[in-house]
C-alpha positions as CSV (number, residue, x, y, z in Angstrom):
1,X,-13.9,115.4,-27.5
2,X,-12.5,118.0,-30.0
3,X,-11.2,115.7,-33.1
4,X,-8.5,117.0,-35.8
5,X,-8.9,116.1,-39.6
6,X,-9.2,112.4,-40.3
7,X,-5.3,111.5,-42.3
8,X,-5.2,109.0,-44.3
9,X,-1.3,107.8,-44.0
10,X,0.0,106.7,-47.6
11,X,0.9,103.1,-47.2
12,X,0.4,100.6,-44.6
13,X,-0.2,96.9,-45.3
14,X,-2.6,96.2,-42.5
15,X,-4.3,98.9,-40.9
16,X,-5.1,102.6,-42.7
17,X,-4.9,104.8,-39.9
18,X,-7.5,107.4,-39.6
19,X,-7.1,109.4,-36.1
20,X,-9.4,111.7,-34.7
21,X,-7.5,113.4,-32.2
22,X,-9.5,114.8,-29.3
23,X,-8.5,117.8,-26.7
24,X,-9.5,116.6,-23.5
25,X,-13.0,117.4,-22.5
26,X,-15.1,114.0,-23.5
27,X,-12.0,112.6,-25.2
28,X,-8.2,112.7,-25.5
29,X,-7.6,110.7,-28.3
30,X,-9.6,108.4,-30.4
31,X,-8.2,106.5,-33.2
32,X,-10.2,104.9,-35.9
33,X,-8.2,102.4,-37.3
34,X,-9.3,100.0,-40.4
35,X,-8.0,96.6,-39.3
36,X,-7.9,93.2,-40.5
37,X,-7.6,91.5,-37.0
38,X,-11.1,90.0,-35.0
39,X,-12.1,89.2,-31.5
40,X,-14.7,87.7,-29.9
41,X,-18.6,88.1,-30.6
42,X,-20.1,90.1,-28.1
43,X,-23.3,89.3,-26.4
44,X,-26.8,89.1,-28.2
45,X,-29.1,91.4,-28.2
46,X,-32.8,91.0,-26.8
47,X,-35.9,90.6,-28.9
48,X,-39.5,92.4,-28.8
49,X,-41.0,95.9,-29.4
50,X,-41.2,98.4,-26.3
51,X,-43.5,101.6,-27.0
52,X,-41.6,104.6,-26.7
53,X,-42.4,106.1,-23.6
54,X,-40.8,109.1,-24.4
55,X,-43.5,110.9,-26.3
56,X,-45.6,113.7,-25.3
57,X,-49.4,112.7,-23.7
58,X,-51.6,114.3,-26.6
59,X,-54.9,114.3,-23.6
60,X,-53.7,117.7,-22.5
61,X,-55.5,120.7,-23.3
62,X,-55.2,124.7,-23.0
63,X,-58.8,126.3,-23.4
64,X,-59.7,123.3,-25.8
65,X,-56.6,122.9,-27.8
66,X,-53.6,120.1,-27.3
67,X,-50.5,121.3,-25.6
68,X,-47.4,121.6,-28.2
69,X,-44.5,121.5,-26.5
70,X,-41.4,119.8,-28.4
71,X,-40.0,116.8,-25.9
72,X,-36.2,116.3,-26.3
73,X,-33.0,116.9,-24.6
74,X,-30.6,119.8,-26.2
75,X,-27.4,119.8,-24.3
76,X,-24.1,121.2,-24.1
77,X,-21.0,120.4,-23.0
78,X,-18.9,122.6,-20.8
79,X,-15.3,121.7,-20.6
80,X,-13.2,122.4,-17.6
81,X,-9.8,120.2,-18.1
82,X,-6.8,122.6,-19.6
83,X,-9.5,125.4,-19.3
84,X,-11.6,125.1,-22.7
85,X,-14.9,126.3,-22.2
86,X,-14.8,127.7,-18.4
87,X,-13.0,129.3,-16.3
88,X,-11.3,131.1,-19.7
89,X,-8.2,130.9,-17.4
90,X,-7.5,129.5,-13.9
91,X,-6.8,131.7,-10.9
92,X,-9.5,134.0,-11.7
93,X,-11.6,136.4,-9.3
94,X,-15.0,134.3,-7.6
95,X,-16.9,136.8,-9.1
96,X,-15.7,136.3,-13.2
97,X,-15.4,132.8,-12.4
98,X,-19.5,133.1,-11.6
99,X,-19.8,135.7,-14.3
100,X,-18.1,133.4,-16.7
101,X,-20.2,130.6,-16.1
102,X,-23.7,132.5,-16.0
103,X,-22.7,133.6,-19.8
104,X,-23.2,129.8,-20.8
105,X,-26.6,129.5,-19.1
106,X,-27.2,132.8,-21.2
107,X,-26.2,130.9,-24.3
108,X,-28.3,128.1,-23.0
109,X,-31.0,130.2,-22.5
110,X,-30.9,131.7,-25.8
111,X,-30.4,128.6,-27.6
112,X,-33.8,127.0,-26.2
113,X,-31.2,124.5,-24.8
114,X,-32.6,122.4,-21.5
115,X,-29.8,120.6,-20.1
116,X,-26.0,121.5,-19.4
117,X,-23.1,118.6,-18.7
118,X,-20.1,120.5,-16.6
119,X,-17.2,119.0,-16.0
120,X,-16.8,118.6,-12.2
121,X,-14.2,115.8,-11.8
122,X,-11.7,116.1,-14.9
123,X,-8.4,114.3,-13.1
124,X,-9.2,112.4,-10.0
125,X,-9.7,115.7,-8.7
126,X,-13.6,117.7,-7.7
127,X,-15.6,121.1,-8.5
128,X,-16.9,120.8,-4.7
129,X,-15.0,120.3,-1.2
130,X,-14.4,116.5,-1.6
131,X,-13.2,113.9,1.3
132,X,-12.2,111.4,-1.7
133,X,-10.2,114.1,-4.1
134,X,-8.5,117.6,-4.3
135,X,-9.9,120.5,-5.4
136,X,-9.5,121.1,-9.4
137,X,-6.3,123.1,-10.6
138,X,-8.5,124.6,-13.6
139,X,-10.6,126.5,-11.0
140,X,-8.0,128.4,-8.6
141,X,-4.5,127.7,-10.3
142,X,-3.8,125.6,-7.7
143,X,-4.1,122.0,-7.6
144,X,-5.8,121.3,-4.3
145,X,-6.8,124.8,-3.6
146,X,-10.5,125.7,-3.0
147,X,-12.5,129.0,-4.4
148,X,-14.0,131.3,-1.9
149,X,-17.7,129.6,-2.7
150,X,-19.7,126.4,-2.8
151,X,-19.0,126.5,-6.3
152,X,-21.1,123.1,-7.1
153,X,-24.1,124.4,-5.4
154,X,-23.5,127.6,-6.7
155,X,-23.7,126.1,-9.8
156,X,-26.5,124.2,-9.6
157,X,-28.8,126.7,-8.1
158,X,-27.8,129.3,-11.0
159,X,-28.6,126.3,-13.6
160,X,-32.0,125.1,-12.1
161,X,-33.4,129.0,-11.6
162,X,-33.4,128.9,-15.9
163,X,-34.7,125.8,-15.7
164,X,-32.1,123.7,-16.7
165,X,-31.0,120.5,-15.8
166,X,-27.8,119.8,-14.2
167,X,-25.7,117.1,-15.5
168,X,-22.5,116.5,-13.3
169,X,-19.9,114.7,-16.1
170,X,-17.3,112.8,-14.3
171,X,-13.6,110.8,-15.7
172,X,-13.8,108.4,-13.6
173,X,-10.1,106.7,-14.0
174,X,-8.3,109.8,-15.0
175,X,-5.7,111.0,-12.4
176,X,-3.9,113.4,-14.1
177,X,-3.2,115.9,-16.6
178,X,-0.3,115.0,-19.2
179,X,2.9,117.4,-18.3
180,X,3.6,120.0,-18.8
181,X,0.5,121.7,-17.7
182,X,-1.1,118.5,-15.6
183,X,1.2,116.4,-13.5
184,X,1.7,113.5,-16.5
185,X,3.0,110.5,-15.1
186,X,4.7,112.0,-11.4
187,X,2.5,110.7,-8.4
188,X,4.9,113.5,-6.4
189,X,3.8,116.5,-8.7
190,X,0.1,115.6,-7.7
191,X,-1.9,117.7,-5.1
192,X,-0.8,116.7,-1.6
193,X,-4.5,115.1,-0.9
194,X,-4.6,113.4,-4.1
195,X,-5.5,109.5,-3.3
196,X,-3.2,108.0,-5.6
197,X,-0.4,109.5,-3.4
198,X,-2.1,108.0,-0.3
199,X,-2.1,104.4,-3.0
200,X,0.1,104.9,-5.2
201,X,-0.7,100.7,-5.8
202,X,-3.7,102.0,-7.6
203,X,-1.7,104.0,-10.0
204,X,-1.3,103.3,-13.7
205,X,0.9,105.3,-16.0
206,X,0.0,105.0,-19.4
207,X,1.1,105.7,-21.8
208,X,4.5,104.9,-20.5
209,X,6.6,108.0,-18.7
210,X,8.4,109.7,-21.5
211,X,5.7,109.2,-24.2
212,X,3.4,112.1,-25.1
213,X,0.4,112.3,-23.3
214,X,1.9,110.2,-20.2
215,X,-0.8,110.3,-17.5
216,X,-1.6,108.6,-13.9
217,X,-4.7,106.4,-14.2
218,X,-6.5,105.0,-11.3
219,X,-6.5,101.1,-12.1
220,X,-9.8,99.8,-13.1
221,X,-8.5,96.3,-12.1
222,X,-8.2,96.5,-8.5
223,X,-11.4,96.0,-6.8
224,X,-10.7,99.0,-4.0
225,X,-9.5,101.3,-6.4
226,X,-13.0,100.9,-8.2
227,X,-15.0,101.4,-5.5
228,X,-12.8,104.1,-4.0
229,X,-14.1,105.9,-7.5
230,X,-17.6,105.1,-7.4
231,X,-17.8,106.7,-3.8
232,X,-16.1,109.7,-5.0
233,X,-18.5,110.6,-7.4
234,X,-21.6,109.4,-5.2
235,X,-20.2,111.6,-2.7
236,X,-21.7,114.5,-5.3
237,X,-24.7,112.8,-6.0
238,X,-25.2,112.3,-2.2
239,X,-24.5,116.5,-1.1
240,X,-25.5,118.0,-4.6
241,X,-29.0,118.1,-6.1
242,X,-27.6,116.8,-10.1
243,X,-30.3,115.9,-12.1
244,X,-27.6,113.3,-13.9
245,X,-24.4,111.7,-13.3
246,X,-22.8,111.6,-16.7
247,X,-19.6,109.6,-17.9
248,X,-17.8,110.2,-21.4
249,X,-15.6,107.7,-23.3
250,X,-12.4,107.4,-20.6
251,X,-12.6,103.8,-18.8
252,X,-9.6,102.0,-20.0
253,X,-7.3,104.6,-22.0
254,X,-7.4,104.8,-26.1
255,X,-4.2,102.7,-27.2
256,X,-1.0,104.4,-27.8
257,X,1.2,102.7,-30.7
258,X,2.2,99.2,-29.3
259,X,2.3,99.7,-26.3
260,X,0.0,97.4,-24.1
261,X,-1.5,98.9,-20.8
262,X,0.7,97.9,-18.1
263,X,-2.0,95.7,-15.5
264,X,-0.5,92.7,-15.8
265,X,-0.5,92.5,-11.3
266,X,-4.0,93.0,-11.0
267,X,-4.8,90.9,-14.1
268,X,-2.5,88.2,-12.3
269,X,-4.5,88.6,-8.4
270,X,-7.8,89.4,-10.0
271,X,-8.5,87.6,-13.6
272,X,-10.3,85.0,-12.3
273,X,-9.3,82.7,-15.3
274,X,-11.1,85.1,-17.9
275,X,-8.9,86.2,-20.8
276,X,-7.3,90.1,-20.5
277,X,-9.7,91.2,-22.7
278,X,-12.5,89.8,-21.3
279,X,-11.4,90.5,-17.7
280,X,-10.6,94.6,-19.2
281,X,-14.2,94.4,-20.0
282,X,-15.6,92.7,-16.9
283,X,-13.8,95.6,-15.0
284,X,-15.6,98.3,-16.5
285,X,-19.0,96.6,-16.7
286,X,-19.1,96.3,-13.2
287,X,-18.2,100.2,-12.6
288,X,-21.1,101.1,-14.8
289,X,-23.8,98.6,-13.3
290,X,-22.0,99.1,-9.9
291,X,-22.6,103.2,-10.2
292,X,-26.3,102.3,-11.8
293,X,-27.2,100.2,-8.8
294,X,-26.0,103.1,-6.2
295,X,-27.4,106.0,-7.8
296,X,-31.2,104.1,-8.1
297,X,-30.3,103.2,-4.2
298,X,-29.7,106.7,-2.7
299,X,-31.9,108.6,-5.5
300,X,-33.6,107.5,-7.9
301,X,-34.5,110.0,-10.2
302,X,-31.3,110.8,-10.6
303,X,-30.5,109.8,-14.5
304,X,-26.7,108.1,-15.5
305,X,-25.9,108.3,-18.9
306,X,-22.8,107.9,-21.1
307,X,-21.0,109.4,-24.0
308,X,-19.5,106.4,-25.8
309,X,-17.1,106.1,-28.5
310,X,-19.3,105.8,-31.4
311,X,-18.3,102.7,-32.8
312,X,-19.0,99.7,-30.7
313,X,-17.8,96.8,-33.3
314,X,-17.7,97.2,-37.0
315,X,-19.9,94.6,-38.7
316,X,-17.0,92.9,-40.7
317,X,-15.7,91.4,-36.8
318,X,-19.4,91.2,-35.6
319,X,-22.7,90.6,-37.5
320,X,-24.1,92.4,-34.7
321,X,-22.1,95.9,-35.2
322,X,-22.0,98.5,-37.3
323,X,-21.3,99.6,-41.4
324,X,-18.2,101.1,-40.3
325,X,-14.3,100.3,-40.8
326,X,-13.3,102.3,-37.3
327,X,-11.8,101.5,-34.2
328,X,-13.8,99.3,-32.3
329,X,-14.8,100.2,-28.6
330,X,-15.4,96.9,-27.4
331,X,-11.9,95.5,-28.7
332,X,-10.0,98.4,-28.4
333,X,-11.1,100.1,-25.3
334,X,-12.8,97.3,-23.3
335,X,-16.1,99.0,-23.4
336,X,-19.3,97.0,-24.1
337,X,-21.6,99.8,-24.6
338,X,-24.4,98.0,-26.6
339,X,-24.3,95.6,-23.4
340,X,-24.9,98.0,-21.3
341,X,-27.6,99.2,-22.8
342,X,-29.3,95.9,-23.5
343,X,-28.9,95.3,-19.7
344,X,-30.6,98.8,-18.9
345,X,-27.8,100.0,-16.9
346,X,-28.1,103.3,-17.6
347,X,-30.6,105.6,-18.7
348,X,-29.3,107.4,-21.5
349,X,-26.7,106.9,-24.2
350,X,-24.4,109.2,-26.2
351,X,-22.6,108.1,-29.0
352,X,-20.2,110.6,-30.1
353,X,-21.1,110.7,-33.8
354,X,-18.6,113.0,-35.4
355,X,-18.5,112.2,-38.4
356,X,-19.9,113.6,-41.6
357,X,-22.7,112.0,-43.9
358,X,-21.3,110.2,-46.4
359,X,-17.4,109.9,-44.4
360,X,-16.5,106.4,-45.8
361,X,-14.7,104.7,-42.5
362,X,-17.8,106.0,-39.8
363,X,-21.1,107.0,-42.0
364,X,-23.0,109.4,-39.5
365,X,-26.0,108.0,-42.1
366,X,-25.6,104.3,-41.0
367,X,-24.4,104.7,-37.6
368,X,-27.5,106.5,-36.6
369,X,-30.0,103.8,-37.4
370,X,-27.4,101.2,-36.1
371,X,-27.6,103.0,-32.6
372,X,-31.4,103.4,-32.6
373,X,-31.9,99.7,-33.5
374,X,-29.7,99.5,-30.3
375,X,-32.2,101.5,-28.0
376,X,-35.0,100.0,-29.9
377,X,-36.4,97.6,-27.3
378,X,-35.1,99.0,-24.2
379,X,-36.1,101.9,-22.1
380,X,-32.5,103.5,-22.4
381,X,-33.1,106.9,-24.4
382,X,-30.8,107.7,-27.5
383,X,-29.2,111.3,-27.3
384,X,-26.5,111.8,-30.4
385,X,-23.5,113.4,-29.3
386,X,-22.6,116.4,-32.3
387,X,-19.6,118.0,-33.3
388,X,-20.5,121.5,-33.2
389,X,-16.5,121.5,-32.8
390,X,-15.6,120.4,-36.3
391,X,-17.6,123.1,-38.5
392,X,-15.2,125.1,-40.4
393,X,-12.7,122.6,-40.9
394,X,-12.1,121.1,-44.6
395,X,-14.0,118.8,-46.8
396,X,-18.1,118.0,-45.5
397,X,-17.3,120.4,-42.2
398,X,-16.6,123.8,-44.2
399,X,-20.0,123.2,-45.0
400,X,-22.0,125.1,-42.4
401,X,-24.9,123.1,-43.5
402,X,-23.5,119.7,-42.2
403,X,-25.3,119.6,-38.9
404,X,-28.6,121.1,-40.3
405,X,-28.6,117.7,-42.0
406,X,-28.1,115.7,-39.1
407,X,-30.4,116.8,-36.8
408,X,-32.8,116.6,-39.4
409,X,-31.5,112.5,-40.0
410,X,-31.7,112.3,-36.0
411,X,-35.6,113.1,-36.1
412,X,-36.5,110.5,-38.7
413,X,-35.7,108.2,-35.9
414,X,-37.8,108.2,-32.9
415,X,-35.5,106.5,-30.5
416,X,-33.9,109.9,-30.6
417,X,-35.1,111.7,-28.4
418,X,-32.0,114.9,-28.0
419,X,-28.6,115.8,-28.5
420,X,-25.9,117.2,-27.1
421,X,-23.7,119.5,-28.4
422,X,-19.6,119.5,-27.7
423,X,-19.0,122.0,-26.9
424,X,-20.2,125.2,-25.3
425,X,-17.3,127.5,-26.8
426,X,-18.0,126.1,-30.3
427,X,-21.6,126.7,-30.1
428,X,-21.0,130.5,-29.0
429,X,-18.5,131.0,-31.7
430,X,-20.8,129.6,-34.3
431,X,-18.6,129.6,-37.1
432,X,-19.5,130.2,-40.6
433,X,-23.2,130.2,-39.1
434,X,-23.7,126.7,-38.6
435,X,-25.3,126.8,-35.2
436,X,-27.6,130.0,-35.5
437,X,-28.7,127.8,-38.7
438,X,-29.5,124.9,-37.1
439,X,-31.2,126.5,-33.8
440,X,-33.5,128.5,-36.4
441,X,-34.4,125.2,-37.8
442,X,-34.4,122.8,-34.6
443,X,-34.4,124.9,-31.5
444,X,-36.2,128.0,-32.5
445,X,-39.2,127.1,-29.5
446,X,-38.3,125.7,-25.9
447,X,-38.7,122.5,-25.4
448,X,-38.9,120.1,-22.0
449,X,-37.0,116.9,-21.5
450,X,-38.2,113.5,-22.7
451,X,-39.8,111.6,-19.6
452,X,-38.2,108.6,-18.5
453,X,-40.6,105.8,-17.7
454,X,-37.9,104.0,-15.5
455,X,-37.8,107.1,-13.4
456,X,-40.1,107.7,-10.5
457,X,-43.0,109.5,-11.6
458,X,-45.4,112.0,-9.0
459,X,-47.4,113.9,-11.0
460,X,-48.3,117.3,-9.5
461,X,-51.5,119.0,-9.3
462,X,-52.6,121.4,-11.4
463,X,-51.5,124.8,-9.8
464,X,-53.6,128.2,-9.7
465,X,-53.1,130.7,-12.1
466,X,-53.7,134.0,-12.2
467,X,-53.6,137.4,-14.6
468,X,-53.3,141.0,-13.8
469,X,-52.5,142.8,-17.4
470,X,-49.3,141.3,-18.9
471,X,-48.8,139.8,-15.9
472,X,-49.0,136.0,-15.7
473,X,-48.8,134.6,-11.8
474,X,-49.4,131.1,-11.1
475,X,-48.8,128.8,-7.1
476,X,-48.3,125.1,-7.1
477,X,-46.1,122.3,-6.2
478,X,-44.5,121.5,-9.4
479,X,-40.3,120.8,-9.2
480,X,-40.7,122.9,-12.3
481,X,-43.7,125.0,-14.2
482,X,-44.5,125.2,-18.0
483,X,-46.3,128.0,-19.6
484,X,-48.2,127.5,-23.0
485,X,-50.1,130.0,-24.8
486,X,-52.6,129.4,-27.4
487,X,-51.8,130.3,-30.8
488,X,-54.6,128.7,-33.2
489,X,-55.0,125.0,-32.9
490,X,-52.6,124.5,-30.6
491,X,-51.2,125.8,-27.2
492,X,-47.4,126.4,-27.1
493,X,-44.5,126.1,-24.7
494,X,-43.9,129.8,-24.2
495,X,-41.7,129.1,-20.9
496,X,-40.3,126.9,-18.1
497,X,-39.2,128.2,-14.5
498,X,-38.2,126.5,-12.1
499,X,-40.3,125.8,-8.6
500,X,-43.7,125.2,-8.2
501,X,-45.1,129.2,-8.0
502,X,-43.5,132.0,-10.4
503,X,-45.2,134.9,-12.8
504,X,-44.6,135.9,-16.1
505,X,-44.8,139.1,-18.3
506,X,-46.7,137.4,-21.4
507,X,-46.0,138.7,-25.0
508,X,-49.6,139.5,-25.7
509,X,-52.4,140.4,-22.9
510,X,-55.1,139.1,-25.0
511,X,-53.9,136.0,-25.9
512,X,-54.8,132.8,-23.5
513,X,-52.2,131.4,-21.5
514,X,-52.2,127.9,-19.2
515,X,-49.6,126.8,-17.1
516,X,-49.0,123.2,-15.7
517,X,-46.5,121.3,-13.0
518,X,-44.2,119.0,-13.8
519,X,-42.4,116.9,-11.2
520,X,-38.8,116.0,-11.1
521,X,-38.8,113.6,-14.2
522,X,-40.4,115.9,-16.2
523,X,-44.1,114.5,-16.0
524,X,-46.9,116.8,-16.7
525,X,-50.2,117.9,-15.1
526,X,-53.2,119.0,-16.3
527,X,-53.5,122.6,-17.8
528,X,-54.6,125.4,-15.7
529,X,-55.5,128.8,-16.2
């Protein structure tokens, strides 16, 4: 997701390149090209006004005054491909590997974040003993080799005890790593267990061998090459308690130069008389509505979201898209993302918005209200994907105010309801200031996740509470627990631990605390105290 400097190439008739080049992690390229070409309209969007469901109930009460606790999502993302955020190297000990990764729930923690997305299948490979992929190479060194420890449960258990939630982020059609460090375009330099050696007919390799950044794809074309991906990742959700299955930008790869990707057998045994495009597209709706249909099937309050590209059409091709000159997601990358949220196949959206205020060819200013017109009349919740990555580089970024700004757009818009920040090393280096600037402003209180009303809801009872001293105790049945204390006209969120019982040394003895349950979707109970 990491972007360099937009260039702006001096001459070229037709299209003024601007690339954005990503390392890895929820990206690996994108280029946002200014084009004179068109392509089909995309579908229209639906009518009507939906209330958003999102916003706290104001009916609750702590010794007379309303609950204030803030409801959004704040998120990081924590890159494992080539190594970026964690494990700092691969090979290491268990024990720094676990030491490692507790430091970013500390960050968490001490950013008033609620919500982490780890990268657990980077390559076609798995963070957990798979029967459908090898083990990771960033982990142990090894491609194929396992870690001493359940490291996904391990994992999860560590993130849910701070009261975190769990996203598991997934690459669906990645199968390798470009050479040297990944195994690039060789199906033989893969892990012995890899599936694409067991079906190498499922392989891709784009761009071609011999180009930089030659990779193995899985084939989103082929029918049993899809589904053999959806049950890989459904084996997690199935054995793992994730709180979200999470997919960035990778479907069909970002295009290299000229060079068309090579799927011109499947398109031949499986186009069913659509156009390549169309059929591209088709192949990648189905994966996301396919994966909606199983997750809501085997657990269902279990949230799938996606970190798009955050262009879907510029407005010049399509009335429908957005001010923007960029490269165009739906044209150039087959993926329909304001369809899929129109159909309500997922839960969440990210649009990778990383872009300044004010950048000429992708206007973080008009792509923001573009995207929450998109959520607008849907139950699909609008988290902006930020580029905590970019602060320190030249023009808008050396200025450490740049996100300040945006997450102060993002809350004139209430279909936002979070964001999430890529990625976790850039928000612990916080350069020039930029992040302790915007947490001070933004995040300086905890806050719980939005509720979901597509989600099953079961609210808890209220549990008992008691207080010896400084010493706050409290029993229930609550997936989680909230603390508020009152502070003038309002009670506010002080904590959240996870599980239904737990006990808390409170800042001031005197002061008057509640405590309340919320089950898994993040629904509330009444106060107690």
């Amino acid at each position: 997701m990491r972007h360099s400097l937009p260039r702006r190439p001096p001459v070229l008739p037709v299209v003024i390149g601007i690339v954005l080049a990503v390392v890895a992690g929820v990206g690996a390229v994108r280029a946002v090209w200014v084009s004179s070409t068109s392509s089909s309209a995309a579908p229209d969007g639906r009518g009507g006004e939906r209330a958003d469901r999102s916003r706290p109930r104001t009916d609750l009460r702590c010794d007379g005054v309303p609950l204030n606790a803030p409801r959004e999502l704040r998120g990081i993302w924590i890159t494992t491909v080539e190594n970026i955020d964690w494990p700092s190297r691969p090979g290491l000990p268990d024990e720094q590997i676990k030491s490692e990764y507790l430091g970013w729930l500390d960050l968490a923690g001490k950013r008033n974040l609620n919500a982490v997305f780890v990268h657990v299948r980077p390559s076609g490979d798995a963070l957990w003993q798979s029967a459908y992929a090898p083990w990771s190479e960033w982990i142990t060194g090894v491609r194929g080799k396992a870690p001493g420890f359940d490291l996904m449960r391990w994992m999860i258990d560590e993130t849910h005890a701070r009261g975190l939630e769990f996203h598991a982020w997934f690459n669906p059609y990645r199968g390798s790593q470009p050479a040297p460090g990944g195994a690039g375009s060789d199906i033989g330099a893969l892990a012995p267990d890899h599936p694409l050696r067991k079906h190498p007919e499922w392989a891709v390799v784009y761009p071609a061998a011999g180009t930089t950044g030659s990779r193995l794809h899985f084939n989103p074309g082929i029918p049993a090459a899809r589904e053999f991906v959806e049950d890989s990742m459904m084996e997690a959700v199935k054995k793992y308690d994730v709180d979200g299955v999470h997919f960035d930008d990778f479907f069909y790869q970002y295009p290299v130069g000229k060079q068309d990707y090579p799927d011109a057998a499947a398109y031949a045994q499986y186009g069913n008389g659509l156009s390549r495009a169309d059929w591209r597209r088709d192949n990648v709706n189905k994966l996301v509505q396919e994966m909606h249909d199983k997750i809501r099937k085997l657990k269902p309050w279990v949230k799938f979201g996606i970190s798009p590209f955050g262009i879907w059409r510029n407005d010049r091709t399509d009335p429908a898209g957005s001010p923007t000159r960029g490269l165009q997601s739906y044209d150039e990358i087959y993926a329909d993302t304001r369809l899929w949220v129109q159909r309500e196949w997922l839960d969440y959206i990210v649009p990778q918005l990383y872009w300044n205020i004010g950048f000429d060819v992708a206007d973080y200013a008009k792509l923001l209200p573009w995207w929450a017109g998109v959520v607008k009349d849907t139950d699909v919740q609008l988290w902006i994907g930020q580029a905590d990555y970019r602060v320190g580089q030249s023009g808008a970024w050396s200025d450490p105010g740049e996100l300040d700004r945006q997450l102060a757009l993002n809350r004139k818009y209430p279909q936002v309801t979070g964001s999430v920040h890529f990625s976790a090393k850039s928000m612990r280096s916080d350069t020039l200031g930029a992040v302790s600037r915007y947490a001070a402003s933004f995040y300086s209180t905890p806050a719980l996740p939005p509720v979901m009303a597509q989600l099953p809801a079961d609210v808890p009872a209220p549990p008992s509470v008691s207080t010896s001293g400084t010493t706050l105790t409290w029993k229930g049945k609550g997936v989680n627990s909230a603390v508020y204390q009152v502070k003038g006209s309002s009670a506010k969120l002080l904590a959240v631990r996870r599980g239904g019982d737990g006990s808390l040394t409170v800042p001031d003895a005197a002061a008057k605390y509640c405590v309340t349950a919320l089950d898994r979707s993040w629904n509330e109970s009444t106060p107690a105290r």
